[in-house]
Each structure stands twice: as structure tokens, then as C-alpha cells.
N, C-alpha and C positions, 0 to 999 in steps of 0.2 A: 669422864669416868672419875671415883672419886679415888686420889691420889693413894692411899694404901691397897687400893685393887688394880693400880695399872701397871702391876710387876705381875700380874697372876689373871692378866687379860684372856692371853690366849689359852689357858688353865679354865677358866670359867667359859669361854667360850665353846672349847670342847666339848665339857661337862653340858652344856644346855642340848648342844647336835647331840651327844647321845643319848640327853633324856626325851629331845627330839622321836629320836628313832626306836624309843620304847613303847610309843603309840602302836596301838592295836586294830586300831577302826576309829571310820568317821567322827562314832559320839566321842572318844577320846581324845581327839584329835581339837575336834570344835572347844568342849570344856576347855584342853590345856591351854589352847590360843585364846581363848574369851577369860581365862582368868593371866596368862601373861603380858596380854597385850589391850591396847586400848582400845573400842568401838571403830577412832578413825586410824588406827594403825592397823588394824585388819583393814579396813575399806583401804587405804594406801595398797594394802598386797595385794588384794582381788584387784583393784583397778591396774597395778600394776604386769599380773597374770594376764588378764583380757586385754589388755597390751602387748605381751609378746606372744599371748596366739593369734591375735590379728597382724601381729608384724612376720608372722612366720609365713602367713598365707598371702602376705606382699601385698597387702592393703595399704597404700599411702596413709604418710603420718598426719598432714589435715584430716583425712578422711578417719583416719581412727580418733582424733581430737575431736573431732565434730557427734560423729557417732556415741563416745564412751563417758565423756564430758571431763578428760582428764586434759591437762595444760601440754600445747606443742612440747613446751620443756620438758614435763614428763616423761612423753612418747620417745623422745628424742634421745633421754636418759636411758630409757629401756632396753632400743633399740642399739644402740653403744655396747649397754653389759650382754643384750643377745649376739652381738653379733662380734664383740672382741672382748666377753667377758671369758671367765673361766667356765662354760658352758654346761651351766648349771641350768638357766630355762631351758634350751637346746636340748638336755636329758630326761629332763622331765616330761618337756612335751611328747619330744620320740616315746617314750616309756607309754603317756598316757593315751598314743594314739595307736601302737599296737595293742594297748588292753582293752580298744573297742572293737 
């Protein structure tokens, strides 16, 4: 980060979670991700999402490497913040399996 913004990191980091959570719906959601983020840093999220719903449901990690075509190290990565992160995949998953 460039030196006059890293006194006001977690200032601007705030600021994006709650412009985050100003989204409305899908189409909104999609434009604000497709103009803040790059083609493969979306695919990083999704790959990394259908990594921790297959690690939730205890599908080994070759087997999800094999299956998603993302690297052991990724899975691996995943797996770590699911399972001793601040359990942010964890809530969102619960969230979005009682909304089916």
C-alpha cells in the first residue's frame, strides 16, 4: 500500500465493508465486484468459495484439488482460514444453507 494511505488502512478498509454492505441485489453486487476487482481476482473468490463448501462437507483436499482445478496449496489455505479463521466462511455458509 502506498505510504501516505498506510496511517488510514484500516480507515479505508472500513469504508469499502460498508460500501460493501450497501449492495442491494445480485445485479449490484456483480457490477460493484466486476468494476472493483479484476476477472482473475474474482475467479480467485469463487475458486476459493467452492473450496470451502467442499471442505465443509469433508471432501478431502486432493479430491477437491483434483475436482476444482485450484492448487493443494490453495485448498490447504482455505481450509486453515475455515477452520481457525475468524469464521467468516463458516457464517456465511450456515447463513446460505438455511436460506435454501
Amino acid at each position: 500500500m502506498k505510504k501516505h494511505l498506510e496511517k488510514n488502512r484500516k480507515n479505508i478498509e472500513e469504508e469499502l465493508f460498508a460500501a460493501i454492505l450497501t449492495v442491494r441485489d445480485r445485479r449490484e453486487c456483480r457490477a460493484f465486484f466486476e468494476d472493483i476487482c479484476t476477472p482473475a481476482e474474482i475467479e480467485a473468490m469463487a475458486d476459493r468459495w467452492q473450496v470451502a463448501k467442499l471442505l465443509v462437507r469433508g471432501m478431502p483436499y486432493r479430491e477437491i484439488s483434483e475436482k476444482t482445478g485450484v492448487s493443494l496449496a490453495t485448498v490447504t489455505r482455505v481450509a486453515r482460514f475455515l477452520f481457525n479463521g475468524n469464521s467468516g466462511y463458516k457464517t456465511v455458509i450456515e447463513r446460505m444453507e438455511n436460506k435454501s
